[in-house]
N, C-alpha and C positions, 0 to 999 in steps of 0.2 A: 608677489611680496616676499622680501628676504627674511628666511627663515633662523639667520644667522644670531648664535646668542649674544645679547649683548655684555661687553665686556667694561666691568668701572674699574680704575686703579686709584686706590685713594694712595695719598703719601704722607707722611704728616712724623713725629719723632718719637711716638710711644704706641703700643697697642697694651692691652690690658695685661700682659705677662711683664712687662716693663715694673723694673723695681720702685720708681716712683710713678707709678699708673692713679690716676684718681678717677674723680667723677666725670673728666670730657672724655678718657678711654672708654668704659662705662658704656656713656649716652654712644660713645662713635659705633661701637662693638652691637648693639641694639639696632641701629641705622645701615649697620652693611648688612647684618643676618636678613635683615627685612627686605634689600633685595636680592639676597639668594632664595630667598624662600619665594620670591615672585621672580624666578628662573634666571637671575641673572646670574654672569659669570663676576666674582667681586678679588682682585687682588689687592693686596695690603704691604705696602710697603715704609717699613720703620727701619732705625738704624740696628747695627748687630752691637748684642747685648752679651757680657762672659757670661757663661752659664746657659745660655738660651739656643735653642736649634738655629740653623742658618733657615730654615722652613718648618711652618707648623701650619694644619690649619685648625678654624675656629671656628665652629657653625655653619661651618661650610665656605667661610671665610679663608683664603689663601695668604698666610702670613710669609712674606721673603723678609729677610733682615741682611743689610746689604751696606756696610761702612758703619764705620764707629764716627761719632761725637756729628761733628761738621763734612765728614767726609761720606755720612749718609747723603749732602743732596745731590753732589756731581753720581753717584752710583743708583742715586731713583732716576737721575736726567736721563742716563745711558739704558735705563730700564725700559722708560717711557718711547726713546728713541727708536730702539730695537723694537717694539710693540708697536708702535704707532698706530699701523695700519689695520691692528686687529681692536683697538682700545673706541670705546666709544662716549666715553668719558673718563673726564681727571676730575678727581676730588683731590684740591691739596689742602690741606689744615694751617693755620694758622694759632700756634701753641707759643706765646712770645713774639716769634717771625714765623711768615708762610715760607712754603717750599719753594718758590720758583719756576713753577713748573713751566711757565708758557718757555722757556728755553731751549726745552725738547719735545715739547707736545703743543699745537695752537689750534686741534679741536674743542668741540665745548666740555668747558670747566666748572665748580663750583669748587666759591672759595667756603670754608667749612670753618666757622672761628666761635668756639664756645665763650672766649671774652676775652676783650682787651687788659695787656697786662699793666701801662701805664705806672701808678705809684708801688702796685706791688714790684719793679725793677729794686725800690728803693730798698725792700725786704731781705733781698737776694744778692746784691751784687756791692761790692766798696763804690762810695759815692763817687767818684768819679766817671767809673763805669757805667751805674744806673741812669748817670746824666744825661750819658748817651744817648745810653739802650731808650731812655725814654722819650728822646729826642728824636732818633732813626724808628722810632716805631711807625707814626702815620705815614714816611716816607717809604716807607717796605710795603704797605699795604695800596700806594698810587696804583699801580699796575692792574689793580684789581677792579676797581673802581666802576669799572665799564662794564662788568659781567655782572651772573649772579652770588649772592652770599646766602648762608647762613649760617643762623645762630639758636640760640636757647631764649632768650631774654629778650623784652623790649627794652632795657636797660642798655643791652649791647646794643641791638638794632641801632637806638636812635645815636649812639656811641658813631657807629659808621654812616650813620645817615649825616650827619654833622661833618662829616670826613668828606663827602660828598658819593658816597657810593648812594645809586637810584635804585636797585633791587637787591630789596637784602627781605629773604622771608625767614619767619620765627616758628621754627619747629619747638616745643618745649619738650623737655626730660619726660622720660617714663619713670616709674617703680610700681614695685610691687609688692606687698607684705607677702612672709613664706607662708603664713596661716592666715582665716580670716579674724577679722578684730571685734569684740566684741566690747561696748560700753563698758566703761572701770569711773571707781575714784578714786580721788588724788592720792598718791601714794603716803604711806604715814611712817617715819621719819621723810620730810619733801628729800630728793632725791634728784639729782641734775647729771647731766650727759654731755660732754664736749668729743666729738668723732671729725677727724680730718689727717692729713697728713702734718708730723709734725715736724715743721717748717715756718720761719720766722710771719711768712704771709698770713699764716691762722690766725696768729695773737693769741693762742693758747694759753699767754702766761695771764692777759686779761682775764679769761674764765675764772685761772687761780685767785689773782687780784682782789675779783668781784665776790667769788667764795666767801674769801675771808672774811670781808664784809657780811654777806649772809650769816655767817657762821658765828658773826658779834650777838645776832638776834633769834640766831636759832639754833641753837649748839649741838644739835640732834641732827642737823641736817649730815650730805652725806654727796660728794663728785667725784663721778668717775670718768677718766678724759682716755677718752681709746684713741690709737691712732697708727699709722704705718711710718717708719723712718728710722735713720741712724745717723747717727754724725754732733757734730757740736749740737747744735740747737736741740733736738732730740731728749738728748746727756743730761740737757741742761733743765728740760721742762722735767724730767722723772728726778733727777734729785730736787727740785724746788716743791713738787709732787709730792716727795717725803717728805718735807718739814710741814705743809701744812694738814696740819687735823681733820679728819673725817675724809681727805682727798687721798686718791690712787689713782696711776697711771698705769694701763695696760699698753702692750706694740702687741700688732699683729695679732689681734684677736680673731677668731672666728666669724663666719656669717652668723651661724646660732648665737655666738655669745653677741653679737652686734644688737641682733635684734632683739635678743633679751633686757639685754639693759636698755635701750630705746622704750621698750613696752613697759618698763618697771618705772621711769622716770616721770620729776613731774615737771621736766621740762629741757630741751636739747637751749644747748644755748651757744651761738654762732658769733665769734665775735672777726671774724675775716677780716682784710684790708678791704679788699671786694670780692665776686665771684662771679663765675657767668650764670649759673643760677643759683646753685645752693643745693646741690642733689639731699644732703645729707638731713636738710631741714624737711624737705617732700619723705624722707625717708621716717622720718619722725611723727609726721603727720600722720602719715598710712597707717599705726600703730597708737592712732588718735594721743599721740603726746606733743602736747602745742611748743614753740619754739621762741625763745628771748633772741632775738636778732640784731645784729648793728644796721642803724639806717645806713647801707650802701648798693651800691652796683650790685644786683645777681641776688641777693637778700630780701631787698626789697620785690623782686618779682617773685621768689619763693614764698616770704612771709609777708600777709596783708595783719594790719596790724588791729586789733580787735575784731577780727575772726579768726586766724589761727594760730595766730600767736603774737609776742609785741614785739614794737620795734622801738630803737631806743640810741639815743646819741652813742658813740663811740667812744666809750669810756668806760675804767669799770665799775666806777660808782653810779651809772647809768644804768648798768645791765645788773650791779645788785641789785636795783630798785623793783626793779621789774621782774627779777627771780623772788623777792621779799613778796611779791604782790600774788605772784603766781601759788607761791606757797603757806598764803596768808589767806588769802580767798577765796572759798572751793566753789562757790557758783561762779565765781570769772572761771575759775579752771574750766568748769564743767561746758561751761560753752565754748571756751574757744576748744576745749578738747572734741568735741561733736564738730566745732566748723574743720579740725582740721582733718578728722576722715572725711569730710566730704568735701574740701579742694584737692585732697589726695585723690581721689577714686577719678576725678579726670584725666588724670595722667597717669593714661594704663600705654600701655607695649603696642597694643592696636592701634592706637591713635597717630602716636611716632611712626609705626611703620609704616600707617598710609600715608601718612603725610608726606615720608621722606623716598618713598615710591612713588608719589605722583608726580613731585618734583623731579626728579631723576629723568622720567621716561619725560616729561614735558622737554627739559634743556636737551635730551638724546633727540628726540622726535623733532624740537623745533630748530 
């Protein structure tokens, strides 16, 4: 029997050093550590970033960075190509579009796709454009069809099962609180949390929106929206940030300060287009602070609605409702804040890594 290590090359367009890195970097970065730590050899290949090494690694993870924008995929092809013969699997991601990989490599693959981008195109791009993008999306993804996938979400899953892909398995998100949590109650002035990248796909201004509303009934109350980004839209949520009352916008916050305000609040409140799961909402939960969520993709698998938190049409007078109720009620609090340390506590780091180590050696082996 060959004693030979095996070798995975994921390829995909961000790794967690990546200036807009979010929660698929994250969950990806948890999933390769998991199998170096069960002795595989793991390369990583994303595009070159200014400011960034052309190599780093990361848990033992080997980060190459190899072409700017679009001109990363022909320099992951030529990667793949020169390796071939040592590589025993491709992992290519699919982040908007997948990589391409069968072009220079046609051993076994997994396609790796934390969620279809779909309406959020419309977030991001002039409508013409998104027309496109969202039109060529399930045509990028044909290719795939026949192998394996995964994902986070049965949201996405059945997303690609409707596409017609027949094996798609659902690994979910890990977290972890940095201390353990002990039982609280509801904070007094209530207190809210909005944490994502800010970026038109959040709806961050909805959080504002729905505030305000709150803030008709409770003028004591008190939002803080953290978030990573710069640029127009950014600019735009921190000065609308200052005009309304009791609300501040932080960038670039810390882990500590992340998990601080998370712990202090009496409620994270998610108002996305969609998501593949909603890291930030599991992230909230571990720190038993239940979650006001928009009914969509990736949301809805993160938050089960009268256990950890509610869920609520997509609007912001919908998710004031639901913040009003949260901050009106302390026995609803009280419960869903107990359900949600405990659909947090199954999605620990063990769980991810065997899953996505058994997978792995299954597609190499079979």
């Amino acid at each position: 029997m060959s004693t030979r290590i095996r070798h995975v090359a994921m390829v995909s367009w961000r790794d967690p050093q990546h200036p807009r890195a979010g929660g698929a970097e994250r969950y990806t970065a948890l999933a390769l550590r998991a199998l170096v730590e069960d002795g595989m050899r793991v390369t990583w290949l994303v595009p070159a970033v200014r400011g960034l090494p052309a190599t780093a690694c990361i848990d033992g993870v080997t980060i190459i960075r190899r072409g700017r924008g679009v001109a990363h995929v022909p320099a992951a092809a030529a990667y793949l190509a020169r390796h071939r013969r040592t590589i025993d699997l491709v992992i290519d991601q699919a982040n908007g579009y997948p990589m391409f990989t069968m072009a220079a490599y046609r051993g076994p693959r997994l396609l790796m796709i934390h969620q279809l981008a779909r309406d959020v195109w419309f977030h991001h791009l002039p409508w013409p454009l998104a027309r496109i993008a969202y039109a060529l999306e399930p045509w990028s993804l044909l290719p795939y069809r026949r192998g394996a996938a995964v994902t986070v979400s049965r949201s996405t899953a059945q997303d690609l099962e409707a596409w017609g892909f027949g094996d798609v398995r659902v690994v979910p998100i890990a977290v972890a609180a940095p201390e353990p949590v002990a039982a609280r109650t509801p904070p007094s002035p209530p207190r809210f949390v909005a944490l994502g990248r800010l970026v038109a796909s959040k709806r961050l201004d909805h959080v504002l929106d729905a505030f305000e509303l709150v803030r008709a009934s409770i003028p004591e109350a008190r939002l803080h929206v953290i978030g990573s980004g710069h640029g127009r839209v950014a600019d735009a949520l921190e000065a609308r940030a200052e005009r309304v009352p009791g609300a501040s916008l932080e960038r670039d916050v810390s882990e500590a300060r992340k998990w601080d305000l998370l712990r202090r609040a009496t409620a994270l409140v998610a108002t996305s287009v969609r998501e593949g799961w909603g890291l930030v909402a599991t992230e909230a939960h571990a720190v038993g602070t239940p979650t006001v969520a928009y009914d969509v993709h990736g949301l809805r698998d993160s938050t089960t609605h009268g256990v950890n938190g509610l869920m609520c049409e997509p609007t912001p007078r919908a998710a004031a409702e639901a913040m009003l109720h949260l901050a009106q009620d302390s026995e609803r609090w009280h419960t869903l804040h107990v359900g949600a340390m405990h659909t947090a506590a199954a999605h620990t780091v063990e769980r991810l890594s065997a899953s996505m180590v058994a997978l792995v050696r299954e597609l190499i082996d079979g």
